[in-house]
mmCIF file as gemmi writes it, N, C-alpha and C atoms, coordinates in Angstrom:
data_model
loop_
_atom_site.group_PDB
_atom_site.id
_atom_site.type_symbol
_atom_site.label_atom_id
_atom_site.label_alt_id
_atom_site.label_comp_id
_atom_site.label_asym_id
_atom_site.label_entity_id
_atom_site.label_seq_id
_atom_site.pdbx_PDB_ins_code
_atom_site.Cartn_x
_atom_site.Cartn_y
_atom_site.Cartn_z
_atom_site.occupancy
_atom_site.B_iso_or_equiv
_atom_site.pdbx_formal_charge
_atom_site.auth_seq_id
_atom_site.auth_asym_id
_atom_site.pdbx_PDB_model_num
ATOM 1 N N . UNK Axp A 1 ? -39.325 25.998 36.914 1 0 ? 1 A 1
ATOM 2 C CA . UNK Axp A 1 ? -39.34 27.153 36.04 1 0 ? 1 A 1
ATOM 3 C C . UNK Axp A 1 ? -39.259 28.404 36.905 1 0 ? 1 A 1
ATOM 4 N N . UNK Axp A 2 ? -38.497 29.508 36.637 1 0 ? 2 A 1
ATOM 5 C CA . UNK Axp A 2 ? -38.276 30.544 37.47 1 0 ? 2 A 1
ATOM 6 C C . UNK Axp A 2 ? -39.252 31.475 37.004 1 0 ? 2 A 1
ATOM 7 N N . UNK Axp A 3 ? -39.693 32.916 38.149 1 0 ? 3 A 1
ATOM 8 C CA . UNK Axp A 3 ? -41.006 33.362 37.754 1 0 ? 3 A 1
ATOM 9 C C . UNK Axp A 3 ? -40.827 34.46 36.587 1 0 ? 3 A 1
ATOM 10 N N . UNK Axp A 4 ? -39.468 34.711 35.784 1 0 ? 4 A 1
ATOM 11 C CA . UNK Axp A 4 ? -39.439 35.159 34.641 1 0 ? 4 A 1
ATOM 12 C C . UNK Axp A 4 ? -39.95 34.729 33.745 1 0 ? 4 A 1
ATOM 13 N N . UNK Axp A 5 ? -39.465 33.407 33.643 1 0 ? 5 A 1
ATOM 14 C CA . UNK Axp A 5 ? -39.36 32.566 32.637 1 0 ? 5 A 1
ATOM 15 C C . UNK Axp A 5 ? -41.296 32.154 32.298 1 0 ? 5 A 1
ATOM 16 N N . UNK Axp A 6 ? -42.159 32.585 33.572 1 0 ? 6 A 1
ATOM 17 C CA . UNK Axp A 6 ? -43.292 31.593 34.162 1 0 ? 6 A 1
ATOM 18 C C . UNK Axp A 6 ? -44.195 32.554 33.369 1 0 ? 6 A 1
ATOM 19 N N . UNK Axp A 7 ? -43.692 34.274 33.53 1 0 ? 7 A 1
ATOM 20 C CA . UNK Axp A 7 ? -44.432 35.383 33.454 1 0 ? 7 A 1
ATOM 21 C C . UNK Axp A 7 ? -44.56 35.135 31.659 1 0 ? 7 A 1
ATOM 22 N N . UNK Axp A 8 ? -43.53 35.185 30.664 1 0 ? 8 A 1
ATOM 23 C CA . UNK Axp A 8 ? -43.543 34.735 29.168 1 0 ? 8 A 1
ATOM 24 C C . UNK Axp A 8 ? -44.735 33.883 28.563 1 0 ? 8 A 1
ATOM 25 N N . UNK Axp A 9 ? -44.972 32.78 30.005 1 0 ? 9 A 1
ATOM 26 C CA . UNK Axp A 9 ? -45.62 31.526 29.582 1 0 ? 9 A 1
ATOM 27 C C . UNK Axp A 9 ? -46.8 31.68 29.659 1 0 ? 9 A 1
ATOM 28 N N . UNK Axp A 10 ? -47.551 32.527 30.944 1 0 ? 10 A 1
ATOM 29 C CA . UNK Axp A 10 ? -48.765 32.951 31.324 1 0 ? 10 A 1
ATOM 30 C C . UNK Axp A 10 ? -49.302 33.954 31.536 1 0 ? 10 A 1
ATOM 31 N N . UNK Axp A 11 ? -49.715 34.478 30.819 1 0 ? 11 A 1
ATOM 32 C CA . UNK Axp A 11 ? -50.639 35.526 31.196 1 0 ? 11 A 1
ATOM 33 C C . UNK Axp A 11 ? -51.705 35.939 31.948 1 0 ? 11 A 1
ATOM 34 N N . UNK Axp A 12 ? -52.236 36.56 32.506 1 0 ? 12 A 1
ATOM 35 C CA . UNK Axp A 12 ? -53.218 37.118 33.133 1 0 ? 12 A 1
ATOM 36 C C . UNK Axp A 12 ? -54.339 38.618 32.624 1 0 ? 12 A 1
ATOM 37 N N . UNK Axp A 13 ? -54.825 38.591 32.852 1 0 ? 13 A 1
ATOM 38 C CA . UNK Axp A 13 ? -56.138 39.436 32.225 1 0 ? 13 A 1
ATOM 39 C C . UNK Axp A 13 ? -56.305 40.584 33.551 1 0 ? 13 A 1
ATOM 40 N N . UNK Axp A 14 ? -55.465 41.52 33.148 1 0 ? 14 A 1
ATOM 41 C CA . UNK Axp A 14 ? -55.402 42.353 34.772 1 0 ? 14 A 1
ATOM 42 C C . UNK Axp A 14 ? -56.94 43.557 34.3 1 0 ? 14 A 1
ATOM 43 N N . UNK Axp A 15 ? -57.538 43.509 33.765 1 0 ? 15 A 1
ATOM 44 C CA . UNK Axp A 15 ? -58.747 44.211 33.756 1 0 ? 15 A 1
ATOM 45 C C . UNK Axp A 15 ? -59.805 43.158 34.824 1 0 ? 15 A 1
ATOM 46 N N . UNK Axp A 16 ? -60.098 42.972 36.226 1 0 ? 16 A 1
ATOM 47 C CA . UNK Axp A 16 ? -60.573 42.102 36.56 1 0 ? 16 A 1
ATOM 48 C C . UNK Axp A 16 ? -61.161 43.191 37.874 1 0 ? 16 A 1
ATOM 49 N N . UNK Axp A 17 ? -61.49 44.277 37.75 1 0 ? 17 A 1
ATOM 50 C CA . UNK Axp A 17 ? -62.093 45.401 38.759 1 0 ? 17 A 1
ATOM 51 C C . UNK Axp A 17 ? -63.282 45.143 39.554 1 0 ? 17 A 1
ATOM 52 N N . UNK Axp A 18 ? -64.248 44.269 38.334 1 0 ? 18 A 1
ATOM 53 C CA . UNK Axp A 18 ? -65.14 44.152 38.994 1 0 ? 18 A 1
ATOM 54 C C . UNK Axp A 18 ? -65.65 42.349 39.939 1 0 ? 18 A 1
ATOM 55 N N . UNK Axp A 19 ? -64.342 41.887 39.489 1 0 ? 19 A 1
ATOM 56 C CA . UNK Axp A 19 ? -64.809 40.886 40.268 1 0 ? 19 A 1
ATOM 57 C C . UNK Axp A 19 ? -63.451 40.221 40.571 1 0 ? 19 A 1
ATOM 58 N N . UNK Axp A 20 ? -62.284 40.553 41.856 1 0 ? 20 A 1
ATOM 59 C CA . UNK Axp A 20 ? -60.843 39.891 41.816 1 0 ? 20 A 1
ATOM 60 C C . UNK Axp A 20 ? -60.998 38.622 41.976 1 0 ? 20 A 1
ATOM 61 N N . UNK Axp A 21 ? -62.351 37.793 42.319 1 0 ? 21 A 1
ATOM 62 C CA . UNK Axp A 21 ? -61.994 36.497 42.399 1 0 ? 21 A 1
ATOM 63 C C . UNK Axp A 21 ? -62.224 35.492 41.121 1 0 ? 21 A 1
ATOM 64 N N . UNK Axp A 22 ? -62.305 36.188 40.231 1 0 ? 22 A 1
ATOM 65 C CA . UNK Axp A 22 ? -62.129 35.707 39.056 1 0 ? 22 A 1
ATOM 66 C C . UNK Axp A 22 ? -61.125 36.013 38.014 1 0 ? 22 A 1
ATOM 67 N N . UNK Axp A 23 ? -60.357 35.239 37.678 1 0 ? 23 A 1
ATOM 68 C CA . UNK Axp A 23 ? -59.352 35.548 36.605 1 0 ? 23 A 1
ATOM 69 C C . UNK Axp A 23 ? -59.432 34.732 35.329 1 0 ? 23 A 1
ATOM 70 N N . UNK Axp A 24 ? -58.806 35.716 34.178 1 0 ? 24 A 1
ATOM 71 C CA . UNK Axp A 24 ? -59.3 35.083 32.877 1 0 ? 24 A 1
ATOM 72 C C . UNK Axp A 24 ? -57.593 35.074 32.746 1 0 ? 24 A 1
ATOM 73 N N . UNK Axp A 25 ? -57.16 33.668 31.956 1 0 ? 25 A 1
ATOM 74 C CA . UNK Axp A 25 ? -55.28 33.819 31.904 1 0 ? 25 A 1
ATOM 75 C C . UNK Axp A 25 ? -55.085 33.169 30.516 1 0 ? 25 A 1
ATOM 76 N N . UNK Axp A 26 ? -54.016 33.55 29.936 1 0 ? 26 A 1
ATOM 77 C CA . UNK Axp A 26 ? -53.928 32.609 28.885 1 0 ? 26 A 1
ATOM 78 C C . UNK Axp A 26 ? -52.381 31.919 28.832 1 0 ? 26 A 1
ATOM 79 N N . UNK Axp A 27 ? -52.202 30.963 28.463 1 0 ? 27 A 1
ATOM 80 C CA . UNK Axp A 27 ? -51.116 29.879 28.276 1 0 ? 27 A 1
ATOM 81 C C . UNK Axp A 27 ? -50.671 29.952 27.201 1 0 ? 27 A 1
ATOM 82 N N . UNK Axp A 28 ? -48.972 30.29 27.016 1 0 ? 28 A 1
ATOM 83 C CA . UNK Axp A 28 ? -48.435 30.137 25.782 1 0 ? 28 A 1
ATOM 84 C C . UNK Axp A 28 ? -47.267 29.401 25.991 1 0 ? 28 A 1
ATOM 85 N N . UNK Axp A 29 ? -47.236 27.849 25.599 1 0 ? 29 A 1
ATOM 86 C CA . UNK Axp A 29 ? -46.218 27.254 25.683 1 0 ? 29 A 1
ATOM 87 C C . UNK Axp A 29 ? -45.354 27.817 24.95 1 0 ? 29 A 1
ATOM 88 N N . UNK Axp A 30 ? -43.834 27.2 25.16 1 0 ? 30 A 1
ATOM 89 C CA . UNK Axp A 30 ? -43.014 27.385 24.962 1 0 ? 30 A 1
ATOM 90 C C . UNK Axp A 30 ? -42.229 26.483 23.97 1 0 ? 30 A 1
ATOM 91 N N . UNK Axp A 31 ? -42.627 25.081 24.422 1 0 ? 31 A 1
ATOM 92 C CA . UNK Axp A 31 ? -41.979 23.877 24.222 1 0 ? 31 A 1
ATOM 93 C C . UNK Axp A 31 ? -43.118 23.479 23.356 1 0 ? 31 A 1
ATOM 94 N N . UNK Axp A 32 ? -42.063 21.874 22.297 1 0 ? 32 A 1
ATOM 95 C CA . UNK Axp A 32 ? -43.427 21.149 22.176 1 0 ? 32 A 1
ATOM 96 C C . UNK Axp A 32 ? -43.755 20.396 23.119 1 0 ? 32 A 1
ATOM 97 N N . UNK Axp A 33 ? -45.366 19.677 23.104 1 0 ? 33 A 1
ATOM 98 C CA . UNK Axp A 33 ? -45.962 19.874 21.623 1 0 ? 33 A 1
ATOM 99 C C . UNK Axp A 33 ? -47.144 20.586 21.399 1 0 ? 33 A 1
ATOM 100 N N . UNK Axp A 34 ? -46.816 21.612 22.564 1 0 ? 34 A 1
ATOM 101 C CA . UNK Axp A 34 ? -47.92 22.419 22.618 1 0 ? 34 A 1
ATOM 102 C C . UNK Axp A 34 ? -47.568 23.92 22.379 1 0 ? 34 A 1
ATOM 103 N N . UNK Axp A 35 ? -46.521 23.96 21.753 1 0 ? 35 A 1
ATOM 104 C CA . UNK Axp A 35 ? -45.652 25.494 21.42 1 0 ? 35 A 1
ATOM 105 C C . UNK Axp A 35 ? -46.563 26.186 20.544 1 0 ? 35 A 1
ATOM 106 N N . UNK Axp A 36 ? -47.074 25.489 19.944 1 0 ? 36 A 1
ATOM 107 C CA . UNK Axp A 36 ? -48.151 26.321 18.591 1 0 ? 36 A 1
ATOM 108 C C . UNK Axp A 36 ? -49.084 26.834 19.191 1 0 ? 36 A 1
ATOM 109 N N . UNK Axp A 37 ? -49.633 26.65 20.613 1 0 ? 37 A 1
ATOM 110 C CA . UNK Axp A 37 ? -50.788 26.749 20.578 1 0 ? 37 A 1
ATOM 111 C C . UNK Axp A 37 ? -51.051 28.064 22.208 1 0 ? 37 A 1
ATOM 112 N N . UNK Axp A 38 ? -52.602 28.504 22.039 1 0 ? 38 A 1
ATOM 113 C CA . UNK Axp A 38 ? -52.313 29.586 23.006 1 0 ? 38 A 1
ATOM 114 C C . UNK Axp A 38 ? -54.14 28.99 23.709 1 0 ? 38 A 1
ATOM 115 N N . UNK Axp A 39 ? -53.357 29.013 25.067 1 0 ? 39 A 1
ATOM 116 C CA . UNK Axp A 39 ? -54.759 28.323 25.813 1 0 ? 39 A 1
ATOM 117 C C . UNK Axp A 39 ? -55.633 28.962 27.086 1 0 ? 39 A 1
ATOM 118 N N . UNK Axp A 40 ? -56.618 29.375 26.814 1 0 ? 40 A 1
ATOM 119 C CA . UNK Axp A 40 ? -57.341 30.11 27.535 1 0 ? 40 A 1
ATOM 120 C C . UNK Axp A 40 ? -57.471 29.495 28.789 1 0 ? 40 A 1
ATOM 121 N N . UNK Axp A 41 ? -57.666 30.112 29.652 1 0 ? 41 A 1
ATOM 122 C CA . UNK Axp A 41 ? -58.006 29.559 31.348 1 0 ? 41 A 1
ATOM 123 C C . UNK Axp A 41 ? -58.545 30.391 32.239 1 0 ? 41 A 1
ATOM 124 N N . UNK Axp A 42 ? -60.003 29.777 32.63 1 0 ? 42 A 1
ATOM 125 C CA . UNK Axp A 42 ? -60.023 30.591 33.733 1 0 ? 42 A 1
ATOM 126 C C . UNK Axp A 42 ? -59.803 29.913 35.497 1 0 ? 42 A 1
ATOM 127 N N . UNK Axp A 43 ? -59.87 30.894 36.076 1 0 ? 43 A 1
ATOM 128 C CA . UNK Axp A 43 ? -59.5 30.608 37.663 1 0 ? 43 A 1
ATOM 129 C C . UNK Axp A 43 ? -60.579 31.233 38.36 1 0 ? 43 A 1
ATOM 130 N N . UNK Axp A 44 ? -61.271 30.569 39.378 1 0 ? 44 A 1
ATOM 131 C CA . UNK Axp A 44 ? -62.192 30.648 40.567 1 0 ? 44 A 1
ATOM 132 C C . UNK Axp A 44 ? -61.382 30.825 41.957 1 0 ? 44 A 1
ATOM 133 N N . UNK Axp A 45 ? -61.553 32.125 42.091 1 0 ? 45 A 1
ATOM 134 C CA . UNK Axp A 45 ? -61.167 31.62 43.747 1 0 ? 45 A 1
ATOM 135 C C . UNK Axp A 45 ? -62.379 32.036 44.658 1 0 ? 45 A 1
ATOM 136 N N . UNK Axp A 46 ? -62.13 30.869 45.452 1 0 ? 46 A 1
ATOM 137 C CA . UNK Axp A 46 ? -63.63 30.815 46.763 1 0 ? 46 A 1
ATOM 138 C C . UNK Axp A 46 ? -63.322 31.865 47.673 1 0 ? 46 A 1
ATOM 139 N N . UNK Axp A 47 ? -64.073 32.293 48.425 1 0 ? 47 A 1
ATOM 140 C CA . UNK Axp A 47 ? -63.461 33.771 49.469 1 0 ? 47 A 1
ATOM 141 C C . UNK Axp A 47 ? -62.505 32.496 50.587 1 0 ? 47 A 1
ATOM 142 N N . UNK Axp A 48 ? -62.585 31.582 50.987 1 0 ? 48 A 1
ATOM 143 C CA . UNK Axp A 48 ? -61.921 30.955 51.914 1 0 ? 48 A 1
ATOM 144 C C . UNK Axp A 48 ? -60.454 31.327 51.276 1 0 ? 48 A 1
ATOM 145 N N . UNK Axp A 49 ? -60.033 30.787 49.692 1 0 ? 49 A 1
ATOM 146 C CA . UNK Axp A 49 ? -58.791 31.35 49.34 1 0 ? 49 A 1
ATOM 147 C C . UNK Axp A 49 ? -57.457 31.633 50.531 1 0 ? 49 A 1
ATOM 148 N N . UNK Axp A 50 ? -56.536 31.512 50.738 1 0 ? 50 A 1
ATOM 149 C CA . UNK Axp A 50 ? -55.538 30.35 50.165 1 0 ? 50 A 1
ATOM 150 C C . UNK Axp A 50 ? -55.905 28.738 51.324 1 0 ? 50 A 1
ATOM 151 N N . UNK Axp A 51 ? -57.365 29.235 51.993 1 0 ? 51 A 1
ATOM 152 C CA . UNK Axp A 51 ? -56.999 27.666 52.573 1 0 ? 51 A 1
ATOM 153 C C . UNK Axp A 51 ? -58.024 27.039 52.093 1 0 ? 51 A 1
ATOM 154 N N . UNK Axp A 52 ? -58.427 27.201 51.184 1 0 ? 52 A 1
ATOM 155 C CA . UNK Axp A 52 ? -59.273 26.095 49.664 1 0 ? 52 A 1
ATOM 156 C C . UNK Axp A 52 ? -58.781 26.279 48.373 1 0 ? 52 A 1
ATOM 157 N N . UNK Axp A 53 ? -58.35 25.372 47.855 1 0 ? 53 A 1
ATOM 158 C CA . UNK Axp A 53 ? -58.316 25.623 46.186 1 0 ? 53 A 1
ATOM 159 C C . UNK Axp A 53 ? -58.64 26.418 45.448 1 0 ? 53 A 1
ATOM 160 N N . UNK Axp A 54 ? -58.006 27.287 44.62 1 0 ? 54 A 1
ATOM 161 C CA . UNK Axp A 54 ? -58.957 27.993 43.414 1 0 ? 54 A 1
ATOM 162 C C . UNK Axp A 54 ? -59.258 26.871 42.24 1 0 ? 54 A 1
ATOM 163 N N . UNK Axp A 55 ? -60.492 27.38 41.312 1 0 ? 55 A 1
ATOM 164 C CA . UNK Axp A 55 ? -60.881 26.295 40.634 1 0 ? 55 A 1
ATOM 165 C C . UNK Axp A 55 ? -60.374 26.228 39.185 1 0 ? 55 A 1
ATOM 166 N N . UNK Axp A 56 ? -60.008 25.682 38.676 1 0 ? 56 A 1
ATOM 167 C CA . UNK Axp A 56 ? -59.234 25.858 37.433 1 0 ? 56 A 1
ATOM 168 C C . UNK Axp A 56 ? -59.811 25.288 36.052 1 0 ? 56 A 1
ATOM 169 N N . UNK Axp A 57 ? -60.16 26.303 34.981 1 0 ? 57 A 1
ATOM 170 C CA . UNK Axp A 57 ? -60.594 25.419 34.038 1 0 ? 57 A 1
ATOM 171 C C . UNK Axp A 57 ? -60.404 25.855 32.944 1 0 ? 57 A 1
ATOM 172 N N . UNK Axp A 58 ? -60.079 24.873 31.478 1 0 ? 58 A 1
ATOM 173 C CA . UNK Axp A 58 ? -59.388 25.103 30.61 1 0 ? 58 A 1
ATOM 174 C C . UNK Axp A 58 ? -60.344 25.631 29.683 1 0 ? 58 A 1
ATOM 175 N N . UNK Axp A 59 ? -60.123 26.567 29.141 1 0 ? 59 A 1
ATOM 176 C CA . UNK Axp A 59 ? -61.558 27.402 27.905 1 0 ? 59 A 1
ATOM 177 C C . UNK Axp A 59 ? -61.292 26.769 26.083 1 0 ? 59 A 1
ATOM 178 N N . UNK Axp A 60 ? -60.263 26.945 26.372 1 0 ? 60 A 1
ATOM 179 C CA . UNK Axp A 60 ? -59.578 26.169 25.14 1 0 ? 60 A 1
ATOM 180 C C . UNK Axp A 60 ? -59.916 24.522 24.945 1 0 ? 60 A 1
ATOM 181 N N . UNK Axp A 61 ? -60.521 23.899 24.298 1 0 ? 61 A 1
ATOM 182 C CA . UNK Axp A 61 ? -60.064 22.635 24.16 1 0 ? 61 A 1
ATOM 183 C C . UNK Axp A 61 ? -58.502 22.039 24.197 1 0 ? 61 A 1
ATOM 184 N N . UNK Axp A 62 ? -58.277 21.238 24.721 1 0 ? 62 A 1
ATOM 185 C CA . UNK Axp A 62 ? -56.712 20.553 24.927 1 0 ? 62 A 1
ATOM 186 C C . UNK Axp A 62 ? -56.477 19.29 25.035 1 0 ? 62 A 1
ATOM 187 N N . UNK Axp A 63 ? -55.445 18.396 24.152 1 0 ? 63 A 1
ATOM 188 C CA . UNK Axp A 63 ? -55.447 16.766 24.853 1 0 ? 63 A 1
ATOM 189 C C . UNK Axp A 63 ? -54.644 16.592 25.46 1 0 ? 63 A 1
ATOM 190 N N . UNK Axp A 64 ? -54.438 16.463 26.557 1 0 ? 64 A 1
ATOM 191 C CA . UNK Axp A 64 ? -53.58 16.206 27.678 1 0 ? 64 A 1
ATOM 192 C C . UNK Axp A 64 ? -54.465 15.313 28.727 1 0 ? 64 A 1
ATOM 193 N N . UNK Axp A 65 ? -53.585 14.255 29.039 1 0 ? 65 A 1
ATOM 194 C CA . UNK Axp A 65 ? -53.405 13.638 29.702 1 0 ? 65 A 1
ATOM 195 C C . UNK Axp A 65 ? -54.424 13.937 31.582 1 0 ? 65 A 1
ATOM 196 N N . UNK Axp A 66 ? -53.617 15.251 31.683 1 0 ? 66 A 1
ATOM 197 C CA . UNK Axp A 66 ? -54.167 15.46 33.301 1 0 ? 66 A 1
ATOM 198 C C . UNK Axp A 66 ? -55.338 16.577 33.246 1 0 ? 66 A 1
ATOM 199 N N . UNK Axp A 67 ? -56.067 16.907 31.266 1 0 ? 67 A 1
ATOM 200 C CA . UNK Axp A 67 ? -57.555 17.747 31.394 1 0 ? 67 A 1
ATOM 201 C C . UNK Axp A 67 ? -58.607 17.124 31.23 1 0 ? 67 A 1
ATOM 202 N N . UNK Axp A 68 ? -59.679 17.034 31.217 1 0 ? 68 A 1
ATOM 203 C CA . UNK Axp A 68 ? -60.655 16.193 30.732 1 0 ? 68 A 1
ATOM 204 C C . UNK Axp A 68 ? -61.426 17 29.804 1 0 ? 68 A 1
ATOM 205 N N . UNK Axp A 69 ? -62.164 15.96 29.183 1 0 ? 69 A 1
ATOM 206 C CA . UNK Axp A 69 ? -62.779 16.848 27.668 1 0 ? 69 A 1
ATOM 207 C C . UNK Axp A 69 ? -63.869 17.859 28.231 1 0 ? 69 A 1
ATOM 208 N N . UNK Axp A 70 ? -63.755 18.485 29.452 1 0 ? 70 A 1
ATOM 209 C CA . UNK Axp A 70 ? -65.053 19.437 29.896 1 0 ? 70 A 1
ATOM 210 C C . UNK Axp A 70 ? -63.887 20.751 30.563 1 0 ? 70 A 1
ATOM 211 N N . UNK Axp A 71 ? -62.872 20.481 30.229 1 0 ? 71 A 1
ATOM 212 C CA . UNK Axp A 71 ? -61.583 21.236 30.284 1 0 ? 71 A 1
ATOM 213 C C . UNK Axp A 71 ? -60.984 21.173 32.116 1 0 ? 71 A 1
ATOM 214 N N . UNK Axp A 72 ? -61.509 20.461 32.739 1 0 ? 72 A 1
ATOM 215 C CA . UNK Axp A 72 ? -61.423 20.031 34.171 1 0 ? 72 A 1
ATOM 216 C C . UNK Axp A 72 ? -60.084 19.944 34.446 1 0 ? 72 A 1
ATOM 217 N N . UNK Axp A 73 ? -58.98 20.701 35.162 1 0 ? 73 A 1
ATOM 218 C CA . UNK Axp A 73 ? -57.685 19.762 35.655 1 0 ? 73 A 1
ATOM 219 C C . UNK Axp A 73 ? -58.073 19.181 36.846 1 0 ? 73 A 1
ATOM 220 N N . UNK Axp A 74 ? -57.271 17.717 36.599 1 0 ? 74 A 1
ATOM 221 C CA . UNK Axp A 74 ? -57.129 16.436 37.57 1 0 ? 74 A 1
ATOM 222 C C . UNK Axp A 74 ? -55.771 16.359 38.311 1 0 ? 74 A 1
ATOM 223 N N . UNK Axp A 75 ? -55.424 17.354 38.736 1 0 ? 75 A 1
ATOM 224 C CA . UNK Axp A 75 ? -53.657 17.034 39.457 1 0 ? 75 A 1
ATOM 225 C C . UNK Axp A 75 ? -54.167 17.051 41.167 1 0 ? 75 A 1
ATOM 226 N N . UNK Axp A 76 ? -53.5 16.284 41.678 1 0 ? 76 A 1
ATOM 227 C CA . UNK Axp A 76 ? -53.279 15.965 43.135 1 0 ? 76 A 1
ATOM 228 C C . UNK Axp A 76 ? -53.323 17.257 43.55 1 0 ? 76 A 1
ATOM 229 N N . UNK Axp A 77 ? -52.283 18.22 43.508 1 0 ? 77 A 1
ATOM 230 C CA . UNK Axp A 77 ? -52.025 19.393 44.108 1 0 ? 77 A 1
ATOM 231 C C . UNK Axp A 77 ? -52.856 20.432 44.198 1 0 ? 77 A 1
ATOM 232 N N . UNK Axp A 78 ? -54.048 20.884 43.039 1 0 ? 78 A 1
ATOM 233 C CA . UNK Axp A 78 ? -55.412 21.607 44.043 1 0 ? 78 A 1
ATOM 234 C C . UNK Axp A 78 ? -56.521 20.557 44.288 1 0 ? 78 A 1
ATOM 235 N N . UNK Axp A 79 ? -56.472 19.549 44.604 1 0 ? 79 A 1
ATOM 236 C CA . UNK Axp A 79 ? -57.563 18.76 45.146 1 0 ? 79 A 1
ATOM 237 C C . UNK Axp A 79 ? -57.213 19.104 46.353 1 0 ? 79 A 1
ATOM 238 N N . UNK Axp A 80 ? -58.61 19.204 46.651 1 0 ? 80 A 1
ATOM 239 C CA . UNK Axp A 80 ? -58.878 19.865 48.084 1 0 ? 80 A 1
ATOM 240 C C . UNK Axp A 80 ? -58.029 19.492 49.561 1 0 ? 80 A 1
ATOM 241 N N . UNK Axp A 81 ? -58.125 18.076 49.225 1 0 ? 81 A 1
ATOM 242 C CA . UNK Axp A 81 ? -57.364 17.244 50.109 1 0 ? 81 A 1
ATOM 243 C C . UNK Axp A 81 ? -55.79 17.384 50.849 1 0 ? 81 A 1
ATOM 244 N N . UNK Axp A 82 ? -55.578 17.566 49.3 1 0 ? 82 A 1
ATOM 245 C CA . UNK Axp A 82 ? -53.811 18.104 48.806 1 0 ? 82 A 1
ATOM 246 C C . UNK Axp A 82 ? -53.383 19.585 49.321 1 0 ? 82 A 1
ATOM 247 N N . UNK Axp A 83 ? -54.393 20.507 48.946 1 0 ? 83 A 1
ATOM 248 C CA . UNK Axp A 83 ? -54.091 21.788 49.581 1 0 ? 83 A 1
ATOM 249 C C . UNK Axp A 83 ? -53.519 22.348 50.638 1 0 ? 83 A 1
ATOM 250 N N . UNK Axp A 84 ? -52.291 23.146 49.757 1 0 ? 84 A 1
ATOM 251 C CA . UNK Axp A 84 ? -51.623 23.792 51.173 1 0 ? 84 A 1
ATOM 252 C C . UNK Axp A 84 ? -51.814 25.357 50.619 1 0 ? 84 A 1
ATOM 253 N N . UNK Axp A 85 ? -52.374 25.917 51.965 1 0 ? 85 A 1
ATOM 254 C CA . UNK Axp A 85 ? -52.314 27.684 51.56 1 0 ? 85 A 1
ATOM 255 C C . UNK Axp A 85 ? -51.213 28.199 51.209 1 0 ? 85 A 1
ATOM 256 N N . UNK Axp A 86 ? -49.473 27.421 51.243 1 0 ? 86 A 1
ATOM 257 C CA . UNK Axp A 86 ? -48.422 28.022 51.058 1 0 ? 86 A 1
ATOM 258 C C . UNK Axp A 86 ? -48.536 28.284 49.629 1 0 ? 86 A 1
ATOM 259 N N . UNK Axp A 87 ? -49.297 27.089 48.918 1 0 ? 87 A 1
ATOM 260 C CA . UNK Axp A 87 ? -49.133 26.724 47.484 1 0 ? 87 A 1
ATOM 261 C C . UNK Axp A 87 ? -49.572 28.129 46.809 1 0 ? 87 A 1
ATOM 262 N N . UNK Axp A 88 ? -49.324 28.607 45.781 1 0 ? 88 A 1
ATOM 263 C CA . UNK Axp A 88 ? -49.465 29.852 44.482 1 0 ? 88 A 1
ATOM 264 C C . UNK Axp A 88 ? -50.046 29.109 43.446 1 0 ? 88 A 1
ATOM 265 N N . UNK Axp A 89 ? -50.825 30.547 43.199 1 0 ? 89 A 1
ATOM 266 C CA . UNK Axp A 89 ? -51.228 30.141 41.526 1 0 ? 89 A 1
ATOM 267 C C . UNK Axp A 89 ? -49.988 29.806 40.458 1 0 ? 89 A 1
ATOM 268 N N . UNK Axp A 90 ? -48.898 30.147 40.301 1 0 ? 90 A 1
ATOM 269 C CA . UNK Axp A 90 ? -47.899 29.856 40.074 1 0 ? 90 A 1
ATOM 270 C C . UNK Axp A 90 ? -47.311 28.243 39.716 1 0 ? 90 A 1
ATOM 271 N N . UNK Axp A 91 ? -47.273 28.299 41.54 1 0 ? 91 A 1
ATOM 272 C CA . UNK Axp A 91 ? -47.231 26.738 41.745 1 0 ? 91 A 1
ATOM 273 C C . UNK Axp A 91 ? -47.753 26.079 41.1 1 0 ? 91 A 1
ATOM 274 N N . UNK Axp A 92 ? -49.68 26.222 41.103 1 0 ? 92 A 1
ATOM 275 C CA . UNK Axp A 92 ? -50.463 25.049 40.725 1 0 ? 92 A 1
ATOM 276 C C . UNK Axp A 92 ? -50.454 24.278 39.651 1 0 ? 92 A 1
């Protein structure tokens, strides 16, 4: 997805003055079968940031496959392990 196309899909909460390592974002698919729906998220980043993970978690309830019902994402790519500082929030 190109970062036009990325910017439509996600939002960000740029009132965040008093604390940048926290972000509040919201998700608006595009596609189904989640086109109807608009999904809150927030993001943790640790001061180590970009060479630890930020923490990602879904505010919205969602059934998918890679969230868990405590809104947790499970993808390879910010597990700690997996982490590359090249990687973007974008990316993740």
């Amino acid at each position: 997805m190109n970062e036009e196309a990325m910017l439509s899909v996600f939002k960000i909460d740029a009132n965040q003055e008093e604390n940048l390592f926290e972000w509040n974002g919201l998700i608006l698919p595009t596609s189904p079968p989640y086109s109807q729906g608009a999904f809150k998220l927030h993001i943790e980043f640790c001061p180590e940031f970009p060479f630890k993970p930020p923490k990602l978690l879904f505010k919205t309830p969602i059934y998918h496959p890679n969230i868990d019902e405590k809104g947790q994402i499970c993808l390879p790519l910010i597990a700690p392990e997996n982490w590359k500082p090249a990687t973007t929030v974008p990316n993740s």
